[in-house]
Steps between C-alpha positions, in 0.01 A plus 500: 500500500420104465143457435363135636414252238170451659431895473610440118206173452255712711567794205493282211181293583334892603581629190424190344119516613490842444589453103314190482188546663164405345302696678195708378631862477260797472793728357677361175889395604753667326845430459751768371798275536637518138618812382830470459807650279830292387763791603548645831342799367177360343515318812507793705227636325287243471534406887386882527169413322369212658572681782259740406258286357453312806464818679259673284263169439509465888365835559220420284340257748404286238777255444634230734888543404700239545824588665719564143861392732365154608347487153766569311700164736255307395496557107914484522474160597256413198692243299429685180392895472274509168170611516298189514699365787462886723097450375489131633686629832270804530174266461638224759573796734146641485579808381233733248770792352834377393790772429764454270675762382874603348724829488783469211704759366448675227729782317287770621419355845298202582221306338281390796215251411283327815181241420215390731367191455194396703464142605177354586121657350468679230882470405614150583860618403460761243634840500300711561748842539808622325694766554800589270672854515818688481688668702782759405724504801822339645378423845819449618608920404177523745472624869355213702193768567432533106560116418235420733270789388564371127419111609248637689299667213606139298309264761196757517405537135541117526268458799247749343520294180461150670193678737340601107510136375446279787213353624334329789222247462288520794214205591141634558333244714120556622487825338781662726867529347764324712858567584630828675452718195187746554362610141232663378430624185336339179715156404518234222419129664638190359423134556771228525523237249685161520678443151695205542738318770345789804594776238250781526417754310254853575189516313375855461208551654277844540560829724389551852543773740660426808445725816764465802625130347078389474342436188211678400326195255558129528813361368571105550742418781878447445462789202788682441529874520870653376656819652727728413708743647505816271443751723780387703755501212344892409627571823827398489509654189353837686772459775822451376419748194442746759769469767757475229368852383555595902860320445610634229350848420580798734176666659358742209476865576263767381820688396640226234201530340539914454854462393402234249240748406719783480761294316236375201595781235914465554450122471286522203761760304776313550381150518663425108867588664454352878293171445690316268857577616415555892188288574595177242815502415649563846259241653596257240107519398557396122167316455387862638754660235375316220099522599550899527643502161246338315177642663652894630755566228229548267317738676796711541567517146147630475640683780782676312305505193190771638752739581729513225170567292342773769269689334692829591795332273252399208381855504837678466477324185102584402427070463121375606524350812261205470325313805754255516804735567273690809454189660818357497618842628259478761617163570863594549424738777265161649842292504694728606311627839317171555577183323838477540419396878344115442873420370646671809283347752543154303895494482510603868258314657662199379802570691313555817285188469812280364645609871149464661507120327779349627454692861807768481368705767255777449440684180323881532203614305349175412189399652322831495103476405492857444805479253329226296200755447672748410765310260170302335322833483735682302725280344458236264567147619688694786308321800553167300869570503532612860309170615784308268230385236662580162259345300185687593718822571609458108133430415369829707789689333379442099117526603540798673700655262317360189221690675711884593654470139139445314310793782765724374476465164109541541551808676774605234419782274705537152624788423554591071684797332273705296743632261249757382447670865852461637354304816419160657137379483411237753250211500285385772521154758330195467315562818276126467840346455662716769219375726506159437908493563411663837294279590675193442821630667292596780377142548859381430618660757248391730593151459816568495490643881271209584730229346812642650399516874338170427789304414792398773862634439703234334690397834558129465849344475388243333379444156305215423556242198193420294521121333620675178709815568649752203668785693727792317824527620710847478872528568730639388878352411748646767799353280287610137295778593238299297124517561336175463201329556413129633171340555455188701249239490405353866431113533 
């Protein structure tokens, strides 16, 4: 089809005042026109999440969004595309939020990192939001369904971020805040201040209440009163945490929970034999591996240790059985029925939420309230691990069982050989001691529960880059069979 040149002016002097316009705005313009990759599949992905951001900040109500295609046109035919020139063109074109953003390649994925600058008060051209994170995925070995779930989940921890950050200055004129914003609430006002050639700058000035966008106490006119947007970014947050959970975790059943139950005591016997050569090494978990080692292997020394030294084997020999021995036979027994299961749940889990991550359909008995009581209730760190939170699971774990080993060797009562007799005479408990073990587990445990339905499973794709970032890396040689470890340093 031949499109008249007239239609073609008509478009480019439309879009023209549409980019251009000076106009007083009572939503801050956004443009989301410059996230972009370099390959056709960065490209592809990156397309993907301006897509989304557009969609999500558009939802919001709060943005006027610039149409990112027409954008986009525009910025191509910039005669240079650094940052100062996309700035000038941003400020010329009236606009208050400026996206720029890039998806590259990385060896484990892609390494997405998208800025907002804000143009105009209080930013004149600073950034005021960056977002820099990781993602471990080809998108191209992805379903077009899960690539724009995973972009998706990309644009709205973005959105949320930029929503955290960003803020509107609104202009309180006889007592009554203007624009189409209604607040209320208790705000800091600010006064403007003319610096040099028109450059102003916001003088702090006290705190006023504000009730349905009027001022309860006198405030000069043309004060300045900024805004954020918070509450929106908690719930986008709230949303997308929660309809990925509806996504990717099958509908939990009251009889999960009583297998898992059931299953506690097998998982806990054999959890030395199954977890480390059918929950990390099959999975390829070796960070997993190499964390059980150093914090479980221990224990199960400790383990071994109480019953090769039972005190129905010290007897067959007449020895004194001191306090020591009892609890660490009492302990054994403790591993073996109960905390072997925080390294079962923990090498597991991590399967099911590595599939729930990357969207790989449903995984069963995750998501479960009831199972996260139970598994924080009775075992140590367990609810930690189930929620994919290794470090507080591994914290939970020592505490708790810093706290069963010391009750039990409180409650321990040594046994010596009286020679003279022929029997065993046996000493008495530390009962205070006992008590005060009790007690603390008790309150451990409490927190525990508290913590662990608290905190949010570890669902995101994405991890995000700090400024400075030292990160452990496990493999393992497929050509060596050699273990090593690499750290990393972010700039």
């Amino acid at each position: 089809m031949t499109i008249p040149k007239k239609h073609t002016i008509a478009s480019i002097i439309v879009l023209y005042v549409v980019l251009f316009s000076f106009s007083v705005y009572a939503k801050p313009k956004a443009g989301f026109g410059i996230i972009r990759g370099y390959s056709s599949d960065e490209n592809y992905l990156a397309t993907l999440i301006r897509g989304h951001c557009v969609n999500i900040a558009t939802s919001l109500g709060i943005f006027d969004i610039i149409n990112p295609d027409n954008l986009l046109q525009q910025l191509q035919r910039l005669p240079c595309n650094e940052e100062q020139c996309i700035l000038q063109f941003a400020s010329q074109a009236d606009l208050q939020i400026i996206v720029m953003g890039t998806v590259e390649r990385s060896a484990q994925g892609y390494v997405v990192a998208i800025n907002a600058y804000g143009l105009g008060m209080p930013y004149y051209g600073k950034q005021f939001c960056s977002y820099n994170t990781k993602v471990a995925v080809n998108i191209l070995d992805k379903a077009d369904r899960e690539a724009s779930y995973i972009a998706e989940e990309i644009a709205s921890q973005f959105i949320a971020k930029l929503c955290e950050q960003y803020t509107v200055p609104l202009t309180v004129k006889n007592n009554t805040v203007t624009g189409d914003y209604v607040i209320s609430g208790t705000y800091t006002f600010y006064t403007l201040q003319t610096v040099y050639d028109n450059y102003t700058v916001l003088v702090r000035g006290g705190r006023v209440d504000v009730f349905n966008n009027t001022v309860a106490t006198t405030v000069p006119d043309d004060s300045i009163i900024l805004i954020n947007f918070k509450k929106e970014a908690d719930s986008i947050k709230n949303f997308y945490y929660g309809r990925k959970k509806e996504i990717v975790f099958k509908k939990s059943q009251v009889e999960d929970s009583c297998i898992l139950m059931a299953f506690t005591v097998p998982a806990s016997a054999s959890m030395p034999l199954v977890v480390p050569l059918f929950g990390y090494y099959t999975s390829e978990d070796y960070g997993g591996l190499l964390l059980w080692a150093g914090n479980v292997v221990p224990y199960i020394g400790l383990e071994i240790w109480g019953f090769v030294n039972r005190p129905s084997e010290l007897k067959k020999h007449h020895n004194d059985i001191s306090r020591n021995q009892m609890a660490s036979y009492y302990f054994a027994w403790y591993m073996l029925l109960a905390c072997g299961m925080p390294s079962f749940v923990d090498a597991f889990s991590h399967q099911y939420l590595q599939q729930a991550r990357l969207y790989q359909g449903q995984v069963p008995t995750m998501g479960s309230s009831t199972t996260e009581i139970y598994l924080a209730l009775i075992g140590a760190g367990s609810g930690m691990f189930y929620k994919g939170n290794r470090l507080w699971g591994y914290v939970y774990f020592h505490l708790t069982n810093i706290c069963v080993y010391g009750l039990l060797y409180n409650y321990a009562k040594p046994q010596s050989w009286d020679e003279q007799n022929k029997s065993y005479t046996t000493g008495s408990s530390h009962a205070k001691a006992m008590y005060a073990f009790a007690g603390l587990l008790s309150l451990i445990k409490i927190v525990e529960i508290v913590h662990t339905v608290s905190v949010p499973y570890a669902l995101s794709v994405t991890s995000e880059m700090s400024s400075i970032d030292v990160s452990p890396d496990f493999r393992i040689n497929p050509y060596e069979k050699v273990i090593g470890i690499s750290c990393a340093m972010h700039f």
